[in-house]
C-alpha positions, -999 to +999 in steps of 0.1 A: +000+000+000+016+034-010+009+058+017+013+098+014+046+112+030+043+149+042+077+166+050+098+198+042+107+208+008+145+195+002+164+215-022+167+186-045+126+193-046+131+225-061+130+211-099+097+188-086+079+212-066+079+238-101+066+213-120+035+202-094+033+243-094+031+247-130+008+219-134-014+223-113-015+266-126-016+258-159-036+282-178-034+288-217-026+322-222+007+316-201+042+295-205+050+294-166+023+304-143+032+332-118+028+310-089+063+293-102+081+326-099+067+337-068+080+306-049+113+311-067+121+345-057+107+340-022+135+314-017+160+339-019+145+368+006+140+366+041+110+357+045+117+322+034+112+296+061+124+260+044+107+242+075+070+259+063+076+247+031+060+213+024+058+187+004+032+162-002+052+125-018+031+100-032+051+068-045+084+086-043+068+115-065+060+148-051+022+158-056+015+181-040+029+217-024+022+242+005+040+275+015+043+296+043+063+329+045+068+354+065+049+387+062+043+417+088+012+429+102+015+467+111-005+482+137-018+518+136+003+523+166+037+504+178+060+475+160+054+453+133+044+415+143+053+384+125+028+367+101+021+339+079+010+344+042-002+309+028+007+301-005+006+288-033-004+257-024-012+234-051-015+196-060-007+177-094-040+172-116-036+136-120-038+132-074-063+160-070-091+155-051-080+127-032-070+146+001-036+152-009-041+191-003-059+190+025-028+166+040-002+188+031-018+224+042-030+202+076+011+194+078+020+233+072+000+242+095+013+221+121+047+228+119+038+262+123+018+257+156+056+236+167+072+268+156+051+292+178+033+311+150+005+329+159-014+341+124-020+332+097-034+346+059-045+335+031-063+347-002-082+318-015-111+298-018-134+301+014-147+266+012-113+249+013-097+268+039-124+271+064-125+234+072-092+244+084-109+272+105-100+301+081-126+329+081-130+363+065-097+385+079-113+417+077-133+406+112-099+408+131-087+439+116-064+427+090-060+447+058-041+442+026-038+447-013-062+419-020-089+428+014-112+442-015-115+407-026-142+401+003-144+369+011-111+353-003-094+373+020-091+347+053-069+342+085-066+317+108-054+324+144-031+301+161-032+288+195-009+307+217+022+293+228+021+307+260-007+320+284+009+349+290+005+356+248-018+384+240-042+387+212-030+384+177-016+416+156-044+438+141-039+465+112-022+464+074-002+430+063+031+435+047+042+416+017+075+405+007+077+422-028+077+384-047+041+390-042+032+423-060+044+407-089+016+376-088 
């Protein structure tokens, strides 16, 4: 019985995980999807984190994808807090729909509870994420380029690592600038 192994992306992935990007992407009226360049040139900035970056490997044969990086959230007042931006997150055509996306964004999302993280955002479809307990960001302040999007626009709060940890950050989140370009 082949079983699904979820893990974090190994740079021998990188060649793999472009072509369950651009696959699963794929769209006529483009030779590489954007969603293959952002990941790209997020590897090389700081908000790169390899250990939020998993793969989903089916057979020996990654299948499917799911990325966290780091963004900012900046209040109206004080510092910028750390943040998680999902994405992309994507699964080869031929094992979609079998629960291989929903295993390797449950896996991301657990190694970022290990890690401490606190939130969470996302732009994409409200009936996938919110099994995950996603909802519409705009309800705990959040704002960004794509909050006019309405419901798209989701976060996902974090258990807190410690009891003494406040309420999560509130106000505009920050983009690495991989992401204006998508």
């Amino acid at each position: 019985m082949t079983t699904l192994r979820l893990r974090p992306e190994d740079p021998a992935d990188i060649g793999l995980v472009r072509r369950v990007l651009a696959a699963a992407f794929a769209r006529p009226d483009v030779a590489t999807p954007p969603e293959v360049g952002l990941v790209d040139e997020l590897r090389g900035t700081a908000a790169w984190l390899p250990e939020l970056a998993m793969v989903a490997e089916y057979g020996g044969e990654v299948v499917g994808y799911a990325l966290l990086t780091r963004v900012r959230v900046r209040p109206e007042r004080g510092a910028d807090a750390p943040a998680l931006a999902f994405g992309p997150v994507a699964v080869a055509p031929h094992r979609q729909r079998v629960g291989h996306g929903t295993a390797v964004v449950q896996a991301a999302l657990d190694a970022a509870t290990e890690l401490g993280e606190r939130l969470i955002v996302v732009l994409g479809d409200p009936a996938f994420y919110r099994r995950f307990g996603f909802g519409p960001a705009g309800e705990l302040g959040l704002t960004s380029p794509w909050a006019g999007l309405g419901e798209p626009w989701q976060a996902l709060v974090l258990p807190p690592s410690t009891s003494e940890e406040g309420p999560p950050p509130r106000g505009e989140v920050l983009f690495p600038a991989p992401w204006s370009r998508v």
